[in-house]
Biopython code that builds the backbone (N, CA, C, O; Angstrom):
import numpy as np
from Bio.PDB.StructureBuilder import StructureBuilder

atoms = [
    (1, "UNK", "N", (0.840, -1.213, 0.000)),
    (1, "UNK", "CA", (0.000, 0.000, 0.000)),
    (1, "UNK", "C", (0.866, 1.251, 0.000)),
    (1, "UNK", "O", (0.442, 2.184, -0.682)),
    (2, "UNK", "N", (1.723, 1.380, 0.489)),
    (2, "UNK", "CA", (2.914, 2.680, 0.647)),
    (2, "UNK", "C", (3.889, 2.502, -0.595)),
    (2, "UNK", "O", (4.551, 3.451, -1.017)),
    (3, "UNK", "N", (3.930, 1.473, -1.049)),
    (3, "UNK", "CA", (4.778, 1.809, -2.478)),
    (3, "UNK", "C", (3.467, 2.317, -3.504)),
    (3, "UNK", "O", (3.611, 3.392, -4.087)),
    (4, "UNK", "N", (2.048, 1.437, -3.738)),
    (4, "UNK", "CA", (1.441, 2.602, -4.358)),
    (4, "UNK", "C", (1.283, 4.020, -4.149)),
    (4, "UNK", "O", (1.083, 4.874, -5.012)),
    (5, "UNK", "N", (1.418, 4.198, -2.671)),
    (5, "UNK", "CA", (1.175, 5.768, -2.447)),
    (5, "UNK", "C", (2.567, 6.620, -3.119)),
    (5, "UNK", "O", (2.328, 7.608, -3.812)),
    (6, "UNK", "N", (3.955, 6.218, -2.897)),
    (6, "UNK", "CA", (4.863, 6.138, -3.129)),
    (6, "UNK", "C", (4.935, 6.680, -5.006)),
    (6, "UNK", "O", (5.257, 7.706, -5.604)),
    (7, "UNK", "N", (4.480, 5.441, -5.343)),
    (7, "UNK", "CA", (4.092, 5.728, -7.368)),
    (7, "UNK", "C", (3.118, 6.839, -7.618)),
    (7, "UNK", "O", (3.380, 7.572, -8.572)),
    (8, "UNK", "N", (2.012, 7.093, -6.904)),
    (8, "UNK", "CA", (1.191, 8.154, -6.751)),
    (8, "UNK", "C", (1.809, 9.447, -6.847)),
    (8, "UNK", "O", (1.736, 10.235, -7.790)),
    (9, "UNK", "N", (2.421, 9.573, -5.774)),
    (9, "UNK", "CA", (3.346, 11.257, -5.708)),
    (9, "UNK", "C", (4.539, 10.968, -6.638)),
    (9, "UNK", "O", (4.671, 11.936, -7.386)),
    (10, "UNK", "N", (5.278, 10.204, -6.838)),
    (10, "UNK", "CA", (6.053, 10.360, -7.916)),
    (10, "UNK", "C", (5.710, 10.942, -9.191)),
    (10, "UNK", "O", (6.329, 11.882, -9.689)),
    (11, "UNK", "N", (4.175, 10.060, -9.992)),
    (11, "UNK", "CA", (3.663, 10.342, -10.808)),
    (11, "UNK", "C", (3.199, 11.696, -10.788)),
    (11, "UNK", "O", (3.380, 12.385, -11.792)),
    (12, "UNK", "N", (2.444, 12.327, -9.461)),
    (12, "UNK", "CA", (1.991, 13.102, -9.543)),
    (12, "UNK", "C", (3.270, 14.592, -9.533)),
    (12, "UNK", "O", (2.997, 15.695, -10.006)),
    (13, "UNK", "N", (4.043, 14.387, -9.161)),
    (13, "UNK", "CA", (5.255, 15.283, -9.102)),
    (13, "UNK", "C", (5.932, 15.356, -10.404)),
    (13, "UNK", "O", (6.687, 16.321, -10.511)),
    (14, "UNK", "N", (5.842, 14.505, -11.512)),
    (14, "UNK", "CA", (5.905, 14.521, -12.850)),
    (14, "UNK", "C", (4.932, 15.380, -13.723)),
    (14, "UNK", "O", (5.376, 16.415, -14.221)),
    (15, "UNK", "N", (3.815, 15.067, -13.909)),
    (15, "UNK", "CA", (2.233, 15.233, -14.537)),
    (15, "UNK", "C", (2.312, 16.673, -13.859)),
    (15, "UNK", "O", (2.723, 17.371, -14.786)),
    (16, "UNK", "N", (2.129, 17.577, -12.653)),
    (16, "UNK", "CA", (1.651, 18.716, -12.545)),
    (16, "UNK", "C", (2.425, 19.649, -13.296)),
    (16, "UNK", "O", (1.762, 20.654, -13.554)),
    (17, "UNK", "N", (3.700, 19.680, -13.781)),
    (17, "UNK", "CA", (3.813, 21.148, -14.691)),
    (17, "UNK", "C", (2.755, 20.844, -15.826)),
    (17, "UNK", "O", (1.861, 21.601, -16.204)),
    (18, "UNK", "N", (3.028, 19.651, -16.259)),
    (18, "UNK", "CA", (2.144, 19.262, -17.750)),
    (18, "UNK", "C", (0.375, 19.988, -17.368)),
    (18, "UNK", "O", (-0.326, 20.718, -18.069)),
    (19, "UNK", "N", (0.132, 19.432, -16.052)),
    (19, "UNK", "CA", (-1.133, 20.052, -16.067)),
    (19, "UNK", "C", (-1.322, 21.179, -15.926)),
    (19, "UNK", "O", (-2.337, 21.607, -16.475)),
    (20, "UNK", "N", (-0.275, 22.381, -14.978)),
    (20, "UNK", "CA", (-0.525, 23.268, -15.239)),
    (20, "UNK", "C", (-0.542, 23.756, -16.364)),
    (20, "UNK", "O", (-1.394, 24.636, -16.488)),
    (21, "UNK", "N", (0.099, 23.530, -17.310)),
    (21, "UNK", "CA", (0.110, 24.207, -18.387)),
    (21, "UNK", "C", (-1.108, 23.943, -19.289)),
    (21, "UNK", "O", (-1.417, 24.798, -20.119)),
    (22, "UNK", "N", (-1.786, 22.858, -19.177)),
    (22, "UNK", "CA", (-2.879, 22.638, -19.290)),
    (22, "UNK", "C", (-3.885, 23.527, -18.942)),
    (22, "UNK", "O", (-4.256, 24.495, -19.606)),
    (23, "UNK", "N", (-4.506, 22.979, -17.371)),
    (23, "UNK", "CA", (-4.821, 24.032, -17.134)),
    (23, "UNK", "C", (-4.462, 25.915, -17.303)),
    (23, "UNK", "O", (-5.204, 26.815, -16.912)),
    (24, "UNK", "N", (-3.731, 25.999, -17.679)),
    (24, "UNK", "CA", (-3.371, 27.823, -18.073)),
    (24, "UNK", "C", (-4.069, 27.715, -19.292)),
    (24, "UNK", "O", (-5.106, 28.370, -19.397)),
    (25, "UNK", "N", (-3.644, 26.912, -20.371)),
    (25, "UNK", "CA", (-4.566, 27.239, -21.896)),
    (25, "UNK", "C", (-5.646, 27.249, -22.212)),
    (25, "UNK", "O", (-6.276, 28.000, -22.957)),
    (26, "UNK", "N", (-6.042, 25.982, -21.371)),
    (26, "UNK", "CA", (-7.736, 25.754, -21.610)),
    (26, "UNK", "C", (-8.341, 27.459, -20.728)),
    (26, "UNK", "O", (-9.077, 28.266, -21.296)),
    (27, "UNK", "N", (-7.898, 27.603, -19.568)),
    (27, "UNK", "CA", (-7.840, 28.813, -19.042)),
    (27, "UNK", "C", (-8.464, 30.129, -19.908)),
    (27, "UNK", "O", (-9.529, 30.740, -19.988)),
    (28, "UNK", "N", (-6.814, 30.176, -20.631)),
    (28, "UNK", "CA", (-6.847, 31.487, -21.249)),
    (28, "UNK", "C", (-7.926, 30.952, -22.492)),
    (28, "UNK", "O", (-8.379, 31.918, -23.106)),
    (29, "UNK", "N", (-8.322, 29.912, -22.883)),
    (29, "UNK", "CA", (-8.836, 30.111, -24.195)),
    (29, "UNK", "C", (-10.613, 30.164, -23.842)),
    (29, "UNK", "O", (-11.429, 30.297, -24.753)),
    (30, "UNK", "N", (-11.018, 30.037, -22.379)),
    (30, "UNK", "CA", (-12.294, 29.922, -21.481)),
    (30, "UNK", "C", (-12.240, 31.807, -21.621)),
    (30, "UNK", "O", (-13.409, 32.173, -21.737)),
    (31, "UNK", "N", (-11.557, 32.680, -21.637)),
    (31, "UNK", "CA", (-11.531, 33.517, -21.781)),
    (31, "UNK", "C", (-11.536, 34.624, -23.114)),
    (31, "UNK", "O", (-11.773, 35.824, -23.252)),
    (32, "UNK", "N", (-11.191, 33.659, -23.862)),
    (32, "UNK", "CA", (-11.909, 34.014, -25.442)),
    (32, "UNK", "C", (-10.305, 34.751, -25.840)),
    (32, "UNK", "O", (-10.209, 35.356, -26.908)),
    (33, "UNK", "N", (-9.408, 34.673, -25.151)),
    (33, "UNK", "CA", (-7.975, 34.976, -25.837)),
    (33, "UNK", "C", (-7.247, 33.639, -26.743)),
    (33, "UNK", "O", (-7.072, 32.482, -26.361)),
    (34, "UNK", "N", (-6.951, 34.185, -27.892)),
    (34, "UNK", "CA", (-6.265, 32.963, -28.948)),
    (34, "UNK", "C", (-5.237, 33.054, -28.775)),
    (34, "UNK", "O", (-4.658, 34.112, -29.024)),
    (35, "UNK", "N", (-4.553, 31.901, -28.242)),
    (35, "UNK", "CA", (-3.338, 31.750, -28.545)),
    (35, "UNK", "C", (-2.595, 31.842, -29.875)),
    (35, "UNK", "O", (-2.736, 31.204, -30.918)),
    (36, "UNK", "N", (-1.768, 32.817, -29.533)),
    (36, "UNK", "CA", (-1.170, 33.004, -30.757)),
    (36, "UNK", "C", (-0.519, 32.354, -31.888)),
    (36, "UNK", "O", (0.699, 32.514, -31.803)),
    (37, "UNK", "N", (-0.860, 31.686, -32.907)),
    (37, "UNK", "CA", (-0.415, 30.669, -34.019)),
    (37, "UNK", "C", (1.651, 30.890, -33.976)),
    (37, "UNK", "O", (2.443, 31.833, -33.944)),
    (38, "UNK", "N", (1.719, 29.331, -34.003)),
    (38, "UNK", "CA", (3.397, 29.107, -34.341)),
    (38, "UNK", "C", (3.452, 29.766, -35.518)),
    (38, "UNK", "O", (2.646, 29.813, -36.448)),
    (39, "UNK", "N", (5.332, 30.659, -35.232)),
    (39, "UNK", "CA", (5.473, 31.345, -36.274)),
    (39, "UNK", "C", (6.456, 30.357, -37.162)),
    (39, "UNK", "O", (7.537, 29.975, -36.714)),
    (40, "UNK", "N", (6.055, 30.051, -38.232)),
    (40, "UNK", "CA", (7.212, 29.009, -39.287)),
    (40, "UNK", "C", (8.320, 29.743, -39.725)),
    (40, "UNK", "O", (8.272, 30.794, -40.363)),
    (41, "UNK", "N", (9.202, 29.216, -39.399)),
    (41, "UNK", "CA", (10.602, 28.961, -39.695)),
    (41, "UNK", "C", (10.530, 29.187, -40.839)),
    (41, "UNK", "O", (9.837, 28.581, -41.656)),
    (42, "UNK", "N", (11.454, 30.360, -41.090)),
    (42, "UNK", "CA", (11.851, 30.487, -42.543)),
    (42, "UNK", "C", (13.253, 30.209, -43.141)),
    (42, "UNK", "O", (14.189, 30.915, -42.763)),
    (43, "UNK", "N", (13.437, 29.334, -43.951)),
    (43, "UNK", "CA", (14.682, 28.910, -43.878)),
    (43, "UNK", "C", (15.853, 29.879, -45.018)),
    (43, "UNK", "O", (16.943, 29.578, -45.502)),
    (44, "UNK", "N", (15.043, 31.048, -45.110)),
    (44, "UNK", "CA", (15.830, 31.597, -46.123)),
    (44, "UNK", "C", (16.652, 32.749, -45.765)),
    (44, "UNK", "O", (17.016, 33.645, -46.527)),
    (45, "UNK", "N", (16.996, 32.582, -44.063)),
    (45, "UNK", "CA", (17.231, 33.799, -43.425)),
    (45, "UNK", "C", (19.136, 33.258, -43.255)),
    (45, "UNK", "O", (19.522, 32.092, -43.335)),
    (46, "UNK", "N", (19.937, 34.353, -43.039)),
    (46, "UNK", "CA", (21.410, 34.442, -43.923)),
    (46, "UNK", "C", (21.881, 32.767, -42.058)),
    (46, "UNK", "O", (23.013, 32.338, -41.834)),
    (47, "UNK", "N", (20.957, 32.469, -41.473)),
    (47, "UNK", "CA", (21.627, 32.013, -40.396)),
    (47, "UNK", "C", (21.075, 30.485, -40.405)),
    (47, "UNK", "O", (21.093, 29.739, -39.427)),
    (48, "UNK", "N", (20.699, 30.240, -41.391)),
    (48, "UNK", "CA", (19.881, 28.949, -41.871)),
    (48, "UNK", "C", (18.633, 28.372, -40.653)),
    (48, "UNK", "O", (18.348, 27.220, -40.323)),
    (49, "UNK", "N", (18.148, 29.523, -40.248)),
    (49, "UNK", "CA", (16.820, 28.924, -39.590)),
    (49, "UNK", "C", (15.777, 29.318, -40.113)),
    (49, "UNK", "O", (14.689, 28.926, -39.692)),
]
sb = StructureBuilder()
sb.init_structure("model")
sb.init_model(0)
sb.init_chain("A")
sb.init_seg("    ")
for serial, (resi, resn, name, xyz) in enumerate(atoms, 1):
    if name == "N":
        sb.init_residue(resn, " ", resi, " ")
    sb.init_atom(name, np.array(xyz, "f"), 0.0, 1.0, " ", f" {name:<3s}", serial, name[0])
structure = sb.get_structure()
Protein backbone atom coordinates (compact mmCIF):
# COMPACT_ATOMS: atom_id res chain seq x y z
CA UNK A 1 0.00 0.00 0.00
CA UNK A 2 2.91 2.68 0.65
CA UNK A 3 4.78 1.81 -2.48
CA UNK A 4 1.44 2.60 -4.36
CA UNK A 5 1.18 5.77 -2.45
CA UNK A 6 4.86 6.14 -3.13
CA UNK A 7 4.09 5.73 -7.37
CA UNK A 8 1.19 8.15 -6.75
CA UNK A 9 3.35 11.26 -5.71
CA UNK A 10 6.05 10.36 -7.92
CA UNK A 11 3.66 10.34 -10.81
CA UNK A 12 1.99 13.10 -9.54
CA UNK A 13 5.26 15.28 -9.10
CA UNK A 14 5.90 14.52 -12.85
CA UNK A 15 2.23 15.23 -14.54
CA UNK A 16 1.65 18.72 -12.54
CA UNK A 17 3.81 21.15 -14.69
CA UNK A 18 2.14 19.26 -17.75
CA UNK A 19 -1.13 20.05 -16.07
CA UNK A 20 -0.53 23.27 -15.24
CA UNK A 21 0.11 24.21 -18.39
CA UNK A 22 -2.88 22.64 -19.29
CA UNK A 23 -4.82 24.03 -17.13
CA UNK A 24 -3.37 27.82 -18.07
CA UNK A 25 -4.57 27.24 -21.90
CA UNK A 26 -7.74 25.75 -21.61
CA UNK A 27 -7.84 28.81 -19.04
CA UNK A 28 -6.85 31.49 -21.25
CA UNK A 29 -8.84 30.11 -24.20
CA UNK A 30 -12.29 29.92 -21.48
CA UNK A 31 -11.53 33.52 -21.78
CA UNK A 32 -11.91 34.01 -25.44
CA UNK A 33 -7.97 34.98 -25.84
CA UNK A 34 -6.27 32.96 -28.95
CA UNK A 35 -3.34 31.75 -28.55
CA UNK A 36 -1.17 33.00 -30.76
CA UNK A 37 -0.41 30.67 -34.02
CA UNK A 38 3.40 29.11 -34.34
CA UNK A 39 5.47 31.35 -36.27
CA UNK A 40 7.21 29.01 -39.29
CA UNK A 41 10.60 28.96 -39.69
CA UNK A 42 11.85 30.49 -42.54
CA UNK A 43 14.68 28.91 -43.88
CA UNK A 44 15.83 31.60 -46.12
CA UNK A 45 17.23 33.80 -43.42
CA UNK A 46 21.41 34.44 -43.92
CA UNK A 47 21.63 32.01 -40.40
CA UNK A 48 19.88 28.95 -41.87
CA UNK A 49 16.82 28.92 -39.59
Amino acid sequence: MEVALVVLFIVAIIAAPFATLYLISTFRRRKGEKLPPPQPYDNDGPDGY
